[in-house]
C-alpha positions, 0 to 999 in steps of 0.5 A: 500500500503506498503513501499517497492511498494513505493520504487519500484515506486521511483526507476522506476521514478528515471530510467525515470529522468536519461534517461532525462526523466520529469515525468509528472503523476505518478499512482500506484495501489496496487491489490489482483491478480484474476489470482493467488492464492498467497495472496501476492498483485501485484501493476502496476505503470503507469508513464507518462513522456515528452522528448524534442528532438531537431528538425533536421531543415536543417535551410530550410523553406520548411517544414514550406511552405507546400512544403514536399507534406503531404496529411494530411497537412492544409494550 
């Protein structure tokens, strides 16, 4: 795996943490294309990240009560 993969996995990382993103898991893997005849490597990043979002709670209970009708909800 060469330096300039690792910079480029850097900088998406970078990308994530600025959106407020936090990286949770981070892969990276450095292949020969079987679909190119080019001997240049390709790498695919996978990166795993969580974001809190803050709940839009109307300060009811109603919700928390079984009241919003969800067929899926156990009581």
């Amino acid at each position: 795996m060469d330096r300039e993969m690792l910079a480029d996995q850097q900088r998406l990382v970078e990308l994530v943490e600025e959106e407020g993103w936090d990286v949770t898991d981070l892969e990276i893997s450095a292949y020969d294309s079987p679909w190119s005849d080019e001997d240049d490597p390709e790498a695919t990043v996978t990166i795993t990240a969580r974001k809190p979002y803050e709940s839009e709670d109307d300060g009811s209970d109603s919700d928390r009560d079984g009241d919003d009708e969800n067929p899926f909800r156990v009581n």
